[in-house]
C-alpha positions in Angstrom: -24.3 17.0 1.3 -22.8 13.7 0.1 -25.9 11.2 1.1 -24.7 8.6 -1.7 -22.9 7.3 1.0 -24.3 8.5 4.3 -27.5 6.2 4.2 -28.5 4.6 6.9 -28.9 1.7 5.3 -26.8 -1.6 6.4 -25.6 -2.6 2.9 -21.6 -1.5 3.1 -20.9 1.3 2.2 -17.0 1.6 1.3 -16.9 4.8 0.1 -14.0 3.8 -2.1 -14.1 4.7 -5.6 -12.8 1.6 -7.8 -10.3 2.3 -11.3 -12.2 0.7 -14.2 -10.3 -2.7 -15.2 -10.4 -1.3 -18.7 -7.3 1.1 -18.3 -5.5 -2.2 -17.0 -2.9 -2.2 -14.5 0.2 -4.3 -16.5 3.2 -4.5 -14.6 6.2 -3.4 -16.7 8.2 -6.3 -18.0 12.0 -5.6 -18.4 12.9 -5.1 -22.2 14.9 -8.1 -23.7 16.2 -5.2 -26.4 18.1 -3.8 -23.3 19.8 -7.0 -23.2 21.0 -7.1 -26.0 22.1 -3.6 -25.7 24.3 -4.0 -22.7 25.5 -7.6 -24.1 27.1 -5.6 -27.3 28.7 -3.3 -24.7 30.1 -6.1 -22.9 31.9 -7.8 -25.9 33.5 -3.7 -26.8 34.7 -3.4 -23.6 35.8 -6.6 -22.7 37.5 -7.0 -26.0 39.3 -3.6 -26.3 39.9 -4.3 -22.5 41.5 -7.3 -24.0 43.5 -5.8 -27.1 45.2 -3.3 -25.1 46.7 -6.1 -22.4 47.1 -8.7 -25.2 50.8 -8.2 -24.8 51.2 -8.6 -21.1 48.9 -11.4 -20.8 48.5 -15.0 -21.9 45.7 -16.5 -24.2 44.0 -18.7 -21.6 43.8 -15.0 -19.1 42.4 -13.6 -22.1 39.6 -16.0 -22.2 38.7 -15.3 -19.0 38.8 -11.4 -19.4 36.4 -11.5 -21.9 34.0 -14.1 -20.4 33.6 -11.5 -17.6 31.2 -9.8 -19.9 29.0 -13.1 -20.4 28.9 -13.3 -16.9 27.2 -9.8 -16.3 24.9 -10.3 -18.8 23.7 -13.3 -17.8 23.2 -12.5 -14.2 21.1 -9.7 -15.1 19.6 -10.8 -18.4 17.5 -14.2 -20.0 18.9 -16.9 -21.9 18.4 -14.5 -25.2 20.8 -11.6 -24.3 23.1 -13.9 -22.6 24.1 -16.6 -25.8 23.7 -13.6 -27.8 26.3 -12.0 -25.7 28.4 -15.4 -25.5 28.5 -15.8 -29.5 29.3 -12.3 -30.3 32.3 -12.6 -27.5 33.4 -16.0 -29.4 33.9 -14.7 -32.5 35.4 -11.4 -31.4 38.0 -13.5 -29.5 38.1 -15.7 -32.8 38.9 -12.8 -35.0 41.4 -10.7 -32.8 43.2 -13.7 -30.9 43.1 -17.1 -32.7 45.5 -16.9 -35.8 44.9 -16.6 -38.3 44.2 -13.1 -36.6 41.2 -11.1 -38.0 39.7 -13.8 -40.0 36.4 -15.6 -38.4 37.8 -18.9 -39.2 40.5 -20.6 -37.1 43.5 -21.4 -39.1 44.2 -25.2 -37.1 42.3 -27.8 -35.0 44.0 -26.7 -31.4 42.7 -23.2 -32.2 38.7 -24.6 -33.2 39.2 -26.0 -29.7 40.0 -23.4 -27.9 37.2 -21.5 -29.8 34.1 -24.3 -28.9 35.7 -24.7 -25.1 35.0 -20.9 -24.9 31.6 -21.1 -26.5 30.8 -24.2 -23.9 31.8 -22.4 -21.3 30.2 -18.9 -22.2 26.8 -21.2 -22.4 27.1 -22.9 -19.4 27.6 -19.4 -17.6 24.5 -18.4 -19.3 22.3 -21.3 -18.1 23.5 -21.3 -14.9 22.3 -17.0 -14.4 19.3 -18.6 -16.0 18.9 -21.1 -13.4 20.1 -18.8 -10.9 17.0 -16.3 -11.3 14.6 -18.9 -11.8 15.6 -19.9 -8.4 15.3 -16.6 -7.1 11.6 -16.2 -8.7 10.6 -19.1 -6.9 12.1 -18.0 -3.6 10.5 -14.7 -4.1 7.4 -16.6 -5.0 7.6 -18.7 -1.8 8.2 -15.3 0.4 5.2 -13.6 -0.7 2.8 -16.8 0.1 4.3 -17.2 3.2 3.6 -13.9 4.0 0.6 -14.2 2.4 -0.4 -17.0 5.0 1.1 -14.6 7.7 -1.3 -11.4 7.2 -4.0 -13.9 6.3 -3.9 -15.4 9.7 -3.1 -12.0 11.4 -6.8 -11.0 9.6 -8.4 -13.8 11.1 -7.0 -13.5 14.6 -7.7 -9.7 14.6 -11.3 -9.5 13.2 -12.6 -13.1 14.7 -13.4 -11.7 18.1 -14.9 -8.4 16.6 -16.9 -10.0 14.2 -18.5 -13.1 16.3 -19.8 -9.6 19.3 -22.1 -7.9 16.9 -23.0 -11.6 15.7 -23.5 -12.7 19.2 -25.9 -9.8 20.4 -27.8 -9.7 16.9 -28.6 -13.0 17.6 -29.7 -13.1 20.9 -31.6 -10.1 20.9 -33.1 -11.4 17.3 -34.0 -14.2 19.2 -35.4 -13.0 22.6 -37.7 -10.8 19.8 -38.9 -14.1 18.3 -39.7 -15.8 21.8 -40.6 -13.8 23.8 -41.8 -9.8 21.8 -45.5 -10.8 21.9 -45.3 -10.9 26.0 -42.6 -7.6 26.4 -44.1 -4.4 26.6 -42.9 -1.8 23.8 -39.8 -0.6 26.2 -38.0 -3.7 25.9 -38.9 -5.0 21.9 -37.7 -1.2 21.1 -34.5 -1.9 23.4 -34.0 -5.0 21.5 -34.5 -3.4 17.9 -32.3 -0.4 18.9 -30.1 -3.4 19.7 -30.0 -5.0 16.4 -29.4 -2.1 15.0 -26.7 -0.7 16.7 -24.8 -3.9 16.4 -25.6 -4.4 12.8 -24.4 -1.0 11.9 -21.1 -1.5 14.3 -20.8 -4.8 11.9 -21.4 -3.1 8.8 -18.8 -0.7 9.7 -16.0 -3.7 10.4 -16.9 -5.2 6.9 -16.5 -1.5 5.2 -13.1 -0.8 7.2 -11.5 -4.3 5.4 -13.1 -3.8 2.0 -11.7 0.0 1.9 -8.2 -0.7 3.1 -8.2 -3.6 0.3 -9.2 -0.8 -2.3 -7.0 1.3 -1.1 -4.1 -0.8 -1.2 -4.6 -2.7 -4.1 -4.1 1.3 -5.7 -7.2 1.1 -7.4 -8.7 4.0 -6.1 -10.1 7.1 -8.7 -10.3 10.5 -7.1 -13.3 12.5 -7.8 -11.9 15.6 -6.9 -13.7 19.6 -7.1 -13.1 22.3 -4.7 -15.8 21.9 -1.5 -16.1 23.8 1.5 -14.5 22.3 4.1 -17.1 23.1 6.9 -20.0 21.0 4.8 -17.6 17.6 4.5 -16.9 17.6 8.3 -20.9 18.2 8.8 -21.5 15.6 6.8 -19.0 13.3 8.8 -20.7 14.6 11.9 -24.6 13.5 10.9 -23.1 10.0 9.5 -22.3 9.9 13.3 -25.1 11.3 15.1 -26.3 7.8 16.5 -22.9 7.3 17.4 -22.5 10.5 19.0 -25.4 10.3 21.7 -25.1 13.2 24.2 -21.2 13.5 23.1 -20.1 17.3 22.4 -18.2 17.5 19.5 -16.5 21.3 18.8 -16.0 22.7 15.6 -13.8 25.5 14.7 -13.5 26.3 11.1 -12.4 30.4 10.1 -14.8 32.0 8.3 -12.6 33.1 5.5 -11.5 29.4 4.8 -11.4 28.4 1.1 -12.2 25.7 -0.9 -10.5 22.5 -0.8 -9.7 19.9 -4.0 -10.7 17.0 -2.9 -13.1 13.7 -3.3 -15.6 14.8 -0.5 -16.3 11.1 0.2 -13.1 9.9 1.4 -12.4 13.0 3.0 -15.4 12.3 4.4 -14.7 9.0 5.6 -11.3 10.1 7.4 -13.1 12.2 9.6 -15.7 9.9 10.4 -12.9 7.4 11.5 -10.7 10.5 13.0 -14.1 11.3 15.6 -14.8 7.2 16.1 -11.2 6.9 17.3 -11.6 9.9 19.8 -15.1 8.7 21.1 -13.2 5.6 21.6 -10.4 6.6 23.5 -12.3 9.6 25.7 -14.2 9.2 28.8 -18.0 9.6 27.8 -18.5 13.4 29.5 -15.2 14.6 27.6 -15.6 16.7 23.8 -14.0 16.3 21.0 -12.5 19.5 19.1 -12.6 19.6 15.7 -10.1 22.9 14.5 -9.2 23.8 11.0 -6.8 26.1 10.1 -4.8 27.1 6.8 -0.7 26.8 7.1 1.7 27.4 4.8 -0.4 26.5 1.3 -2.4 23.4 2.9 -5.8 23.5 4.7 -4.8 21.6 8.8 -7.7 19.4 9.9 -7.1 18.4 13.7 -9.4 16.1 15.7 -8.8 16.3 19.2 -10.0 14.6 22.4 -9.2 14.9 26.4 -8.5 10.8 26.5 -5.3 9.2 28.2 -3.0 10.5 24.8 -0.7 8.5 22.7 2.8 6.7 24.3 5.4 8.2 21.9 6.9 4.3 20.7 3.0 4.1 18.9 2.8 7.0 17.0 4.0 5.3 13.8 2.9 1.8 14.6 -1.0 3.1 15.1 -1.2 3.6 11.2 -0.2 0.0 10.7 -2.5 -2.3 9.9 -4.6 -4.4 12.4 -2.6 -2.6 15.2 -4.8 -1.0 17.8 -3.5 1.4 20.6 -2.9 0.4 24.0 -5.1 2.8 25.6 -8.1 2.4 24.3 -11.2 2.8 26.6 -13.8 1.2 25.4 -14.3 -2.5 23.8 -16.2 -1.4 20.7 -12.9 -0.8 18.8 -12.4 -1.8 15.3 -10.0 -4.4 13.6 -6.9 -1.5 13.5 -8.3 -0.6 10.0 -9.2 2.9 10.3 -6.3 5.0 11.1 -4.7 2.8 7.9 -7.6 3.8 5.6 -7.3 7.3 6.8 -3.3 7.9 5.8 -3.8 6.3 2.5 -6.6 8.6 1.7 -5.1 11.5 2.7 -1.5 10.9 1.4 -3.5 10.6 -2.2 -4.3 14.0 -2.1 -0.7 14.9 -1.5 -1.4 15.6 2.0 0.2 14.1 4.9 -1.2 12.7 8.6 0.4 12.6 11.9 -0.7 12.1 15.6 0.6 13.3 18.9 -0.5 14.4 22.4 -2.4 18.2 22.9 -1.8 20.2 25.8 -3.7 19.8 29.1 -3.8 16.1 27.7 -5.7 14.2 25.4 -4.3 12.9 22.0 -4.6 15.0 19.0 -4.8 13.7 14.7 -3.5 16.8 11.9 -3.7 16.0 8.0 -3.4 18.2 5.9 -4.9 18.6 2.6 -3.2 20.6 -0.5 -4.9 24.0 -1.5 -5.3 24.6 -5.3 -2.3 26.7 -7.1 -5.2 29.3 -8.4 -6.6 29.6 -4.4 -2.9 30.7 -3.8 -2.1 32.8 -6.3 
């Protein structure tokens, strides 16, 4: 049993096993060598390009033949690799097109100026690409804190309201227990604590959901994976819940002759735990929840299934997004949209992959899937 993380204790429990910074996480910078690489390729093929129409062509459409080259370069590369590429394609034009021909010094003062009017112009082309990405960069950098700004607000929105209800009844029934618990019989201060409780657990839970899908995201998750029964990870899901539960039936069907699973117990864990939530959610309070595994085609099939109103087919997709919460939900204790988010990127880190869709006789139904070891296979 994993109780590292199935305390009842309301400190948060995320469940979410961080990377250590040490390994770092550098973003790959592009390699100015390459640069230069592709800027010596441009003079060769500009200027044999060049050679081989010298005859058909005048000086001046020669020029801009082999500026061509500068140009590429320096839409793709820095300053560096771009007035490298500009010089080397000066003095390649210098020695095969300004006579004297194949010397690297021009021979009379109309062919110098032809030689520095290329070399001006081959820079200007290069600091303009240079401008032209830095003005990209920024625009890139303004998109991303606009949208920045845009999920931030869509955070606030969507968790405001859920936050501020556990708050609300934690503090009245906190405060009805400081006026007026000497004078209430044991009934109501135990109704009042089971209160506080509940909704402090309920708030926990809200915190946990953001903090995991931040982790999650942010891809600095470690997996702790070893083969485990299945059968013991869904228990332990199921006693994390058992508050939760009440008089709710929940069904579980797992084949005797299942195998072991690789995976971090935990997070499985923690998918199933939001898999039942969202099914207690959206099923009427007398209805069960099935919980069936079976083993297809090299994977072990998890589905959690419940008798609720099902899933319209245009939300199937959009139910993993986050902060989006279905339509047909039948209860007001839903979360912030978090969970069904959490649960795809914990599953599609095991290899495995998560869908949901409506079960016969109604009702909506959850499947992941969860890859079986080569050596269980073989």
């Amino acid at each position: 049993m994993r109780n590292a993380l199935q305390s009842a204790d309301l400190l948060p429990d995320v469940g979410i096993h961080e990377r250590s910074s040490a390994r770092g996480d550098a973003v790959p910078l592009p390699r100015s060598e390459n640069g230069y690489l592709w800027g010596l390729l441009a003079v060769v093929v500009s200027l044999g390009f060049s050679v081989s129409v010298s005859s058909f062509l005048r000086l001046s459409d020669l020029v801009m033949i082999n500026l061509l080259g500068v140009v590429a370069v320096s839409s793709r590369f820095g300053v560096g690799p771009s007035l490298f590429t500009a010089a080397i394609t000066a003095l390649g034009f210098d020695f095969f097109f300004i006579p004297p021909l194949h010397q690297l010094m021009s021979g009379d003062m109309k062919s110098t100026i032809t030689l520095l009017v290329m070399a001006a112009v081959a820079a200007t082309i290069s600091g303009f690409g240079e401008r032209t990405r830095r003005q990209q960069a920024a625009a890139r950098a303004r998109d991303l804190q606009i949208e920045t700004e845009r999920l931030r607000s869509s955070l606030l929105s969507s968790v405001s309201h859920d936050l501020k209800t556990p708050l609300a009844a934690i503090l009245g029934a906190g405060t009805e227990l400081l006026k007026d618990g000497p004078r209430l019989d044991d009934p109501s201060r135990e109704q009042l604590a089971r209160a506080i409780v509940e909704e402090a657990r309920r708030l926990n839970q809200l915190l946990t959901n953001l903090l995991d899908v931040t982790r999650l995201e942010s891809g600095k998750v470690l997996l702790r994976k070893r083969p485990e029964p299945i059968e013991e990870v869904i228990e332990g899901a199921l006693d994390r819940l058992r508050g939760r539960l009440g008089d709710r039936s929940v069904h579980t069907r797992v084949p005797g002759d299942t195998p072991m699973v690789p995976i971090d117990a935990v997070l499985v864990e923690q998918v199933l735990v939001n898999l039942v939530e969202n099914a207690l959610r959206y099923s009427p309070d007398d209805a069960p929840v099935d919980v069936i595994v079976v083993v297809e085609r090299g994977s072990i099939v998890v589905e959690i299934a419940d008798r609720g109103p099902g899933i319209p087919k245009e939300e199937r997709e959009r139910v993993f997004e986050k902060f989006y919460r279905g339509t047909a939900r039948m209860k007001g204790d839903g979360g912030v949209g978090l969970g069904l988010t959490i649960c795809r990127a914990i599953v599609q880190s095991h290899g495995g992959l998560i869908s949901i869709d409506n079960r016969d006789g109604g009702g909506a139904r959850v499947r992941f899937t969860l890859p079986l070891a080569e050596e269980v296979l073989a």
